[in-house]
C-alpha positions as CSV (number, residue, x, y, z in Angstrom):
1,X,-5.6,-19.9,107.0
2,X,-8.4,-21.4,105.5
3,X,-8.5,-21.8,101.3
4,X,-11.6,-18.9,100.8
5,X,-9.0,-16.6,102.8
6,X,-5.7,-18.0,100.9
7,X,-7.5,-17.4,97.7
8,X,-8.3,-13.9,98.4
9,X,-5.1,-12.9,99.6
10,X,-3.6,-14.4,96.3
11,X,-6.2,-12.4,94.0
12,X,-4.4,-9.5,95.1
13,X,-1.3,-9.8,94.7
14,X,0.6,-8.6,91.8
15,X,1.9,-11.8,89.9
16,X,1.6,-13.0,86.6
17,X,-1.6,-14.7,85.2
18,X,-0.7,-18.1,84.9
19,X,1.5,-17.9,87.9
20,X,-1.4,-16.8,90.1
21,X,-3.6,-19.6,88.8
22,X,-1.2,-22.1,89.1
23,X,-0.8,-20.9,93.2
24,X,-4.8,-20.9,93.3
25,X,-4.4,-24.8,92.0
26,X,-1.6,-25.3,94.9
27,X,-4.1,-23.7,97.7
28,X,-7.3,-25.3,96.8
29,X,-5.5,-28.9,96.6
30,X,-3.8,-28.3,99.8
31,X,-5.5,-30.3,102.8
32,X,-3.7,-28.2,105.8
33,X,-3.9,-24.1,106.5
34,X,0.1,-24.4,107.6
35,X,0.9,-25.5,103.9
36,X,-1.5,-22.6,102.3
37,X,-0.5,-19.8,104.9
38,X,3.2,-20.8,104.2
39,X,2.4,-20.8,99.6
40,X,0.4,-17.4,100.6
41,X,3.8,-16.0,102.6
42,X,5.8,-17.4,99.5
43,X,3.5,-15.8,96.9
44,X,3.6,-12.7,98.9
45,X,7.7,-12.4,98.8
46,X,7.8,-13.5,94.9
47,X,5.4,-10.1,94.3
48,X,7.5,-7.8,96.4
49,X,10.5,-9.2,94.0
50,X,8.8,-8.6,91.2
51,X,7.9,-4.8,92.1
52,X,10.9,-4.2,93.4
53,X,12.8,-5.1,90.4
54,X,10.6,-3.5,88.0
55,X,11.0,-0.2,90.0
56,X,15.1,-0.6,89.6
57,X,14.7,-1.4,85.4
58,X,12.5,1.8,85.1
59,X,15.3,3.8,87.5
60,X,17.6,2.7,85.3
61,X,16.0,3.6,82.2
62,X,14.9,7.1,83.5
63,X,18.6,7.1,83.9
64,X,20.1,6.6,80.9
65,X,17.0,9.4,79.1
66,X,18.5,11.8,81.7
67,X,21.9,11.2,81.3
68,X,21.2,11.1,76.9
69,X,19.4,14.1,77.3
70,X,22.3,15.8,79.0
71,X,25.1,15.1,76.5
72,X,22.8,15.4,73.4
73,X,21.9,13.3,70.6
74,X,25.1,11.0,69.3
75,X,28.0,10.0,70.6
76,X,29.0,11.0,74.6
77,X,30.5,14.2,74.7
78,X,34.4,13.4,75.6
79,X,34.3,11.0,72.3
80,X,33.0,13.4,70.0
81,X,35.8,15.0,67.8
82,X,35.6,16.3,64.3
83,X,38.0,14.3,62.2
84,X,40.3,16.0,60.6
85,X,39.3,17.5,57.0
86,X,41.2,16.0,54.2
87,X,42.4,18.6,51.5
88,X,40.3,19.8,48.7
89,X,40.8,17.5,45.5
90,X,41.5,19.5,42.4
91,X,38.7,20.5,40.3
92,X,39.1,18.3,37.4
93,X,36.7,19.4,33.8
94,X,35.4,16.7,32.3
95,X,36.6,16.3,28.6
96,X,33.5,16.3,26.0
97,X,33.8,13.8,23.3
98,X,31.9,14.0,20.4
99,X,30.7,10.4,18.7
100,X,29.6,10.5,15.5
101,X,27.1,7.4,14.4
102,X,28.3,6.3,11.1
103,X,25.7,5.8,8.8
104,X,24.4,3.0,6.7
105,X,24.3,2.7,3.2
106,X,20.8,1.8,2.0
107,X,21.1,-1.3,-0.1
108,X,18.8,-1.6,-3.1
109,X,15.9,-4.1,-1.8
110,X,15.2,-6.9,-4.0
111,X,12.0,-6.3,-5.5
112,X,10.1,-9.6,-4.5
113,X,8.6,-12.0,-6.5
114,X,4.5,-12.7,-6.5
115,X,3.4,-16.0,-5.6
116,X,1.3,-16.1,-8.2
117,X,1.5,-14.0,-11.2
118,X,-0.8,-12.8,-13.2
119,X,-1.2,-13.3,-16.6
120,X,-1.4,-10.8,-19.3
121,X,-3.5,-9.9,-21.9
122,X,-1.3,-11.8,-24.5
123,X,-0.8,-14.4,-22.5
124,X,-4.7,-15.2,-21.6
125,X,-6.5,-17.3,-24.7
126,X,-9.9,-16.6,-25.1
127,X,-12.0,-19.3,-24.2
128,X,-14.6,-20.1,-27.2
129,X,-18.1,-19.7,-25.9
130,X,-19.8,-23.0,-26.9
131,X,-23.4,-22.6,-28.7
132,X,-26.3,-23.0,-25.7
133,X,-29.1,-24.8,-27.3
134,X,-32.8,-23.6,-26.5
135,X,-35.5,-25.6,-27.1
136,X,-38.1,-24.4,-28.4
137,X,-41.1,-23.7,-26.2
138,X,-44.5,-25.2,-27.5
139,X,-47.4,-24.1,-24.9
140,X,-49.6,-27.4,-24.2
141,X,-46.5,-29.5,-24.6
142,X,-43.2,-28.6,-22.8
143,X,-43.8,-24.7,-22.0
144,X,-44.0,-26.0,-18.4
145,X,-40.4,-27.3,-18.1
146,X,-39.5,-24.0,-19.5
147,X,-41.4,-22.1,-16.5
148,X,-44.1,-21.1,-18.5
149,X,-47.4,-21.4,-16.1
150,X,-50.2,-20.2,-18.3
151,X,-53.4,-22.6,-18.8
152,X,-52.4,-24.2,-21.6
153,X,-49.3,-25.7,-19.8
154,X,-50.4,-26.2,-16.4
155,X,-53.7,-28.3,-17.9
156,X,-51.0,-30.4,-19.7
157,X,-48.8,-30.9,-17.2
158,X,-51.9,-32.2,-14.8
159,X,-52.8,-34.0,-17.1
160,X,-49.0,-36.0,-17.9
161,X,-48.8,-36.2,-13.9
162,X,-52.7,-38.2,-14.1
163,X,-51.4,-40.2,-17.0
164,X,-48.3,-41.2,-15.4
165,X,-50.0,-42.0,-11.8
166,X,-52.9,-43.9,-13.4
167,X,-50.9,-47.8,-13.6
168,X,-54.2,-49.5,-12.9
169,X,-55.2,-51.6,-16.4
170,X,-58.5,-49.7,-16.2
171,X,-56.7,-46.3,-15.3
172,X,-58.5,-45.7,-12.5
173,X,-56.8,-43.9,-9.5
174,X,-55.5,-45.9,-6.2
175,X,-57.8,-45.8,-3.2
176,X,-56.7,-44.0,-0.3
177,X,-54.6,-46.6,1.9
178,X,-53.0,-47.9,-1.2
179,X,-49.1,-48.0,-1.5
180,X,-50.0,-46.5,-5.0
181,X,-51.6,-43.4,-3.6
182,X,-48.8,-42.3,-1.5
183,X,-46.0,-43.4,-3.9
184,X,-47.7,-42.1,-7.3
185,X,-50.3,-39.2,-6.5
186,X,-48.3,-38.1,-3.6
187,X,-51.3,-38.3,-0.9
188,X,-50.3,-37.9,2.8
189,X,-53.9,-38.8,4.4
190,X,-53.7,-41.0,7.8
191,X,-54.5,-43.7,5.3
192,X,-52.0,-43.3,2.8
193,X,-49.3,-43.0,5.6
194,X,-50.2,-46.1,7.6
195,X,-50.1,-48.2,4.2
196,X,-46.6,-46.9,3.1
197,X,-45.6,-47.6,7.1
198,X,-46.9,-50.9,6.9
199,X,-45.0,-51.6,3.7
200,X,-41.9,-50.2,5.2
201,X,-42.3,-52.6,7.9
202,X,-42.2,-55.6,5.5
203,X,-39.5,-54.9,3.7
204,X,-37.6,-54.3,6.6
205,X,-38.5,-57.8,7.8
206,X,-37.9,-59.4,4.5
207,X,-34.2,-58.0,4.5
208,X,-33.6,-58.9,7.8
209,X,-31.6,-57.6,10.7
């Protein structure tokens, strides 16, 4: 038997996956047709086993339904016998008892004490109010500190903030890109700014790291 035949003659036989590969390994490895014909003949005998008992476990299953469906559900027939009934206990009342919760006496709670008591009206002193001096306002003079704005102050309040800015011998005003201008009159030109950063600069050197 050649191995295309062997092969064949395996494929339908009724065996087990792996079993049937591992005889389709056995043929195709096997150099003469003696050895395969003889693994086919053995193959062949290890599927008639197998059918065969396979038929006898489902005989003997259809068996033992048959035989369970003849005696009925539970135990076989010649071991089924009632037990014997044990006499009726006495009917025995249940005795009622009545509890009774005793009750607690409500204790007087302690009234707390505050934190922090307040004072009464006896007990607080008046605080004497303390006399509050007002200047008097005099427009032109100081009726701007006050937060009066009308001509009269405002002109003299320019004019104290000019008197106070002008340091110069000959009370001119500092040019722009003066340290004076940005300091004293408060300018913030590109001029002004570089002057007071370059001054900035300076000191900073002069102090030092």
């Amino acid at each position: 038997m050649d191995a295309f035949a062997a092969l064949a003659a395996l494929r339908t036989l009724d065996l087990p996956e792996g079993r049937r590969k591992h005889l389709c390994t056995l043929v195709a490895t096997t150099p003469t047709d003696a050895d395969r014909e003889q693994i086919v003949d053995t193959a062949e005998q290890e599927a008639l086993r197998n059918r065969l008992a396979a038929e006898d476990a489902l005989k003997a299953e259809l068996d033992a339904r048959r035989a369970w469906a003849a005696r009925g559900p539970g135990r076989p027939a010649e071991s089924r016998t009632e037990p014997p009934r044990a006499a009726p206990r006495p009917t025995v009342h249940p005795v009622v008892t009545t509890w009774t919760t005793p009750t607690k006496t409500a204790k007087p709670r302690a009234e707390r004490r505050p934190l922090f008591r307040k004072k009464t009206a006896e007990e607080v002193q008046p605080v004497a109010e303390k006399p509050v001096a007002t200047p008097e306002v005099e427009h032109g003079l100081n009726g701007y500190k006050g937060g009066c704005r009308c001509d009269d102050c405002r002109a003299a309040k320019k004019a104290s903030r000019t008197a106070k800015g002008a340091r110069r011998p000959n009370g001119t005003i500092p040019n722009h890109g003066e340290l004076g201008r940005y300091t004293n009159h408060k300018c913030r030109c590109q001029k002004c700014r570089d002057a007071m950063a370059a001054h900035a600069r300076k000191r900073r050197k002069e102090k030092g790291p």
